[in-house]
C-alpha atoms as an extended CHARMM CRD file, in Angstrom:
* protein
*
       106  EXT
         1         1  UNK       CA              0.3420000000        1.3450000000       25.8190000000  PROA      1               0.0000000000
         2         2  UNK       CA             -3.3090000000        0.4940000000       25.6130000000  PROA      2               0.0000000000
         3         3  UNK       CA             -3.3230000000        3.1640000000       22.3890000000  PROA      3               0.0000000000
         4         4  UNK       CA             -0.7330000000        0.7110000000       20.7940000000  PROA      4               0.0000000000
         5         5  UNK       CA             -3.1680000000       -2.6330000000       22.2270000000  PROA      5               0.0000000000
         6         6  UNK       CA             -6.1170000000       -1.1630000000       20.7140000000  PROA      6               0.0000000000
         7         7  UNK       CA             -4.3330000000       -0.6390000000       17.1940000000  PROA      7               0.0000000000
         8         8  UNK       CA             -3.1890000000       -4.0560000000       17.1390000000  PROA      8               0.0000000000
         9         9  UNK       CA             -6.6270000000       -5.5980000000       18.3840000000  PROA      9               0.0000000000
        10        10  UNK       CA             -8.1210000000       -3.6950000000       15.5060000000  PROA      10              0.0000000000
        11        11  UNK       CA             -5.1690000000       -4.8030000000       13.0210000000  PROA      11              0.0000000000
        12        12  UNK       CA             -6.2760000000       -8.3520000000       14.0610000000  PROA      12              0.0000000000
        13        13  UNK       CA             -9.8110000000       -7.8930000000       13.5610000000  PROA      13              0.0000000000
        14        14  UNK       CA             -9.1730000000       -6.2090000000       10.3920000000  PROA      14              0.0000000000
        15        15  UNK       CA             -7.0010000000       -8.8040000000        8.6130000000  PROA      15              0.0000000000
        16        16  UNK       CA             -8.7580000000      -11.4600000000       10.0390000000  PROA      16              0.0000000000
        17        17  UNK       CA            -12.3490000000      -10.4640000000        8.7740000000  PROA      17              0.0000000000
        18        18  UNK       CA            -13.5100000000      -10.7680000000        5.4230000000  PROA      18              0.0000000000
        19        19  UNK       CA            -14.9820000000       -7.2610000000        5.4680000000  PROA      19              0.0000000000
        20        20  UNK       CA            -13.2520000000       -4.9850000000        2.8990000000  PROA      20              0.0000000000
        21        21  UNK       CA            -14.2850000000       -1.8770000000        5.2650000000  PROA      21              0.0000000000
        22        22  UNK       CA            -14.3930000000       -1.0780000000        9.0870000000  PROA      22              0.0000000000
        23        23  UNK       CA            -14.5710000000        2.1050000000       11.1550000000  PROA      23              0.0000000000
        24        24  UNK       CA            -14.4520000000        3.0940000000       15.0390000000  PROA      24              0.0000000000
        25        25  UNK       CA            -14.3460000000        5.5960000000       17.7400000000  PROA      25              0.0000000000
        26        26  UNK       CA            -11.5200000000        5.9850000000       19.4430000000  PROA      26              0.0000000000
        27        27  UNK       CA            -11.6900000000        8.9850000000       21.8420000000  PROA      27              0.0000000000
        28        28  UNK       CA            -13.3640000000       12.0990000000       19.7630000000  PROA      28              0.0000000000
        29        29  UNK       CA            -11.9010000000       10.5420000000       16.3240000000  PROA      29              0.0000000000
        30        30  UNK       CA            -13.6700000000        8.0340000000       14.3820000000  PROA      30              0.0000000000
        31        31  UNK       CA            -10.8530000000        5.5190000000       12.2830000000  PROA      31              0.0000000000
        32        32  UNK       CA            -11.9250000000        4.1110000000        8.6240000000  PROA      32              0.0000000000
        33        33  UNK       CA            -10.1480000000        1.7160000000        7.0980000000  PROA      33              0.0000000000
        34        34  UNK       CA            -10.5420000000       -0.0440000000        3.6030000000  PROA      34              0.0000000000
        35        35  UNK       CA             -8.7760000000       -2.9380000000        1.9870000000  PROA      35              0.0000000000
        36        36  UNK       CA             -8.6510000000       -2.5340000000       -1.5500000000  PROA      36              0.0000000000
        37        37  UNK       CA             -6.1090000000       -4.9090000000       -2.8950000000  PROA      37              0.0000000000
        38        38  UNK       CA             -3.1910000000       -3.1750000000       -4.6790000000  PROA      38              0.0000000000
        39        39  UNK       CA             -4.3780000000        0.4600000000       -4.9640000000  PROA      39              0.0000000000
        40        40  UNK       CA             -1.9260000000        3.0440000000       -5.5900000000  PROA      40              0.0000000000
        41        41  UNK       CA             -3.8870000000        5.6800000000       -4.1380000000  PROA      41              0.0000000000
        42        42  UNK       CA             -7.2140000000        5.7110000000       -1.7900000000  PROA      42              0.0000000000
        43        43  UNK       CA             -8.5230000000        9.4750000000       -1.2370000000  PROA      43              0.0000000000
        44        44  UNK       CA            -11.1150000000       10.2270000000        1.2860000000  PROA      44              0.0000000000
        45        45  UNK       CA            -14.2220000000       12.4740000000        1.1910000000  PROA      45              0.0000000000
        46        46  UNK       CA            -16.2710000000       13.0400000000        3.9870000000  PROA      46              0.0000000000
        47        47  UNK       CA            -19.2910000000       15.7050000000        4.7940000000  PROA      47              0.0000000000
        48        48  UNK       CA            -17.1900000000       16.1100000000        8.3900000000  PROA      48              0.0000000000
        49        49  UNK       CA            -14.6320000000       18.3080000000        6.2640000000  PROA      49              0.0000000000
        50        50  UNK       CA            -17.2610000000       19.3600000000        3.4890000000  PROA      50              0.0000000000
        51        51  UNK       CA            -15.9630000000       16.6430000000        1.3280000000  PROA      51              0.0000000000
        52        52  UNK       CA            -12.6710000000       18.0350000000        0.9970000000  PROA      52              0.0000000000
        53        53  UNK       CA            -10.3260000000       16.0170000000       -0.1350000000  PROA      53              0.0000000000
        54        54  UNK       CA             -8.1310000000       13.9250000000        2.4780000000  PROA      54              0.0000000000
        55        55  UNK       CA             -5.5620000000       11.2930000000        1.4560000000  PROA      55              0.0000000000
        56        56  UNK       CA             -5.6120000000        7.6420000000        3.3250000000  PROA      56              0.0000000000
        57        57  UNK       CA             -2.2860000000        6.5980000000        4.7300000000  PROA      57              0.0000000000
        58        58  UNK       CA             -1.6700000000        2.9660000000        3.6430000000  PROA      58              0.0000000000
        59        59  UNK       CA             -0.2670000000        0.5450000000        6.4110000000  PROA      59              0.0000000000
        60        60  UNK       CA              2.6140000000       -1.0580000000        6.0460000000  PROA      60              0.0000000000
        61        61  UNK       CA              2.8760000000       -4.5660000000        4.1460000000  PROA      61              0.0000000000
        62        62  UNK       CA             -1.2220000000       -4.7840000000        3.5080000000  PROA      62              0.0000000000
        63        63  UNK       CA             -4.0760000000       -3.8660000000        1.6720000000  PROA      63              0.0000000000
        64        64  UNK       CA             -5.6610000000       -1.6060000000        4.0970000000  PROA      64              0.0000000000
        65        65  UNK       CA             -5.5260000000        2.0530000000        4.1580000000  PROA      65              0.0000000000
        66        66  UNK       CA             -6.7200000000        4.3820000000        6.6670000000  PROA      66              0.0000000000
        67        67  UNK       CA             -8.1490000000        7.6370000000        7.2780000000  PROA      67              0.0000000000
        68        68  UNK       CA             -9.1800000000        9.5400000000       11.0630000000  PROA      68              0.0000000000
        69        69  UNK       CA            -11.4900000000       12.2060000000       10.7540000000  PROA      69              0.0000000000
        70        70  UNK       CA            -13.1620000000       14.2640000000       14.2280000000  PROA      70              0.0000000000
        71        71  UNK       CA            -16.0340000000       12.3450000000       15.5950000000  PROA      71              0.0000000000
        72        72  UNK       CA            -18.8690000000       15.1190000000       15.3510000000  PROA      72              0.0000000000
        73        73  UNK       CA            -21.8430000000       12.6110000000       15.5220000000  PROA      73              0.0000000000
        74        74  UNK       CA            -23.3670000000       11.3070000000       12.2070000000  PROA      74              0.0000000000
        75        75  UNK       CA            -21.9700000000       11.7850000000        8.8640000000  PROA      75              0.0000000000
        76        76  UNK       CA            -21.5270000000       10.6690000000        4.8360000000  PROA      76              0.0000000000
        77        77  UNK       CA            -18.1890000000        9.6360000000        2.7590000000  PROA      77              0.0000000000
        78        78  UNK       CA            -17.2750000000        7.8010000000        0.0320000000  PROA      78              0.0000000000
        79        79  UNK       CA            -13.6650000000        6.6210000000       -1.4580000000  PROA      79              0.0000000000
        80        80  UNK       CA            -11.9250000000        7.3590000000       -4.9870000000  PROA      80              0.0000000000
        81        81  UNK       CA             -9.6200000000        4.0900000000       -5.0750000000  PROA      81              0.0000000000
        82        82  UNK       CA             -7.0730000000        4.7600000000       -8.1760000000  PROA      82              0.0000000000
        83        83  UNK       CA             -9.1950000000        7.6610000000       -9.3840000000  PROA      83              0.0000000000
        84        84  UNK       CA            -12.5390000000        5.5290000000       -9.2840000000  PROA      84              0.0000000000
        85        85  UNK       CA            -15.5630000000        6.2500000000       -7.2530000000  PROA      85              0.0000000000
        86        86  UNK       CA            -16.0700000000        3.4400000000       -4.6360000000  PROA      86              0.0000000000
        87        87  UNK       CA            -18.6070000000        2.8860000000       -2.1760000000  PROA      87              0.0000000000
        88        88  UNK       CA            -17.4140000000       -0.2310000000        0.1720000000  PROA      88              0.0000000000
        89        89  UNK       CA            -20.0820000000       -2.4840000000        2.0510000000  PROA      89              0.0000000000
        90        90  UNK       CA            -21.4320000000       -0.4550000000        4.7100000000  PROA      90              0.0000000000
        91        91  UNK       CA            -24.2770000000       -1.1700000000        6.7970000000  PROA      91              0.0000000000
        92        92  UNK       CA            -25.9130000000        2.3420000000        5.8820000000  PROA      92              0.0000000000
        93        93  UNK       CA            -26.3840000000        4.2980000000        3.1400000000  PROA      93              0.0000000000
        94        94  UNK       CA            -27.8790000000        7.6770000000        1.9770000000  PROA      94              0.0000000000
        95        95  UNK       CA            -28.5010000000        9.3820000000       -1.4210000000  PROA      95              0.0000000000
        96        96  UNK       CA            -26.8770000000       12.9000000000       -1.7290000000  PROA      96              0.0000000000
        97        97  UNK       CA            -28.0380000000       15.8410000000       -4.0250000000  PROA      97              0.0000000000
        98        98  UNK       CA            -27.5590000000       14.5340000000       -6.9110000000  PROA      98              0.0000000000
        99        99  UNK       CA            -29.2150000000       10.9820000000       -6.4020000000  PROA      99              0.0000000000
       100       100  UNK       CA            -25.7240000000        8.7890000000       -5.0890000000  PROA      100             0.0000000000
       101       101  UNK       CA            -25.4850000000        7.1390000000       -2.4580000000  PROA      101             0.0000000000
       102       102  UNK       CA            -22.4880000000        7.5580000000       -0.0290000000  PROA      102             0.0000000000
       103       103  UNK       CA            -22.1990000000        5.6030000000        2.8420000000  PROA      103             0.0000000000
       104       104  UNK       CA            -23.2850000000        6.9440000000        6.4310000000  PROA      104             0.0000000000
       105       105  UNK       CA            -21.4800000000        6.7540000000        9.3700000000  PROA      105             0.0000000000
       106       106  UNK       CA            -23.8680000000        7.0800000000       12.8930000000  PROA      106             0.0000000000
């Protein structure tokens, strides 16, 4: 029950805001989502899995899509939205290897 409360406070928040991106613990997970208008397809890369490739479930009847990874502490992603590189507006950012930047979840 309060599993199903926090989902729907977060729903809330999430439509309600004008932020395109959020993220949050919940228990030893971390929860991204991303509202990118009509995308067919939203894939997720993160250094928690060694940027392998993991595929964002779209919720039902909106623009948002989201993606749980483990919560091991500090880490980088970034989205391909309709096979495009996208970087939403996050608070913190870090250049990789090869001089991107991905965003950076602490």
């Amino acid at each position: 029950m309060i599993s199903l409360i926090v989902r729907l406070l977060a729903f809330v928040f999430l439509i309600t805001g004008c932020a395109d991106h959020s993220c949050y613990r919940e228990g030893d997970r971390v929860r991204l989502f991303l509202s990118h208008g009509h995308a067919r397809e939203v894939l997720f890369f993160s250094s928690v899995e060694g940027f392998g490739l993991q595929r964002a479930k779209k919720m039902d009847e909106t623009t948002w899509w989201e993606v749980t990874v483990p919560d091991r502490g500090a880490f980088t992603y970034f989205y391909i939205v309709d096979g495009k590189v996208h970087l939403p507006d996050c608070p913190y950012r870090e250049k990789d290897d090869f001089g991107v930047y991905n965003c950076l979840y602490r």
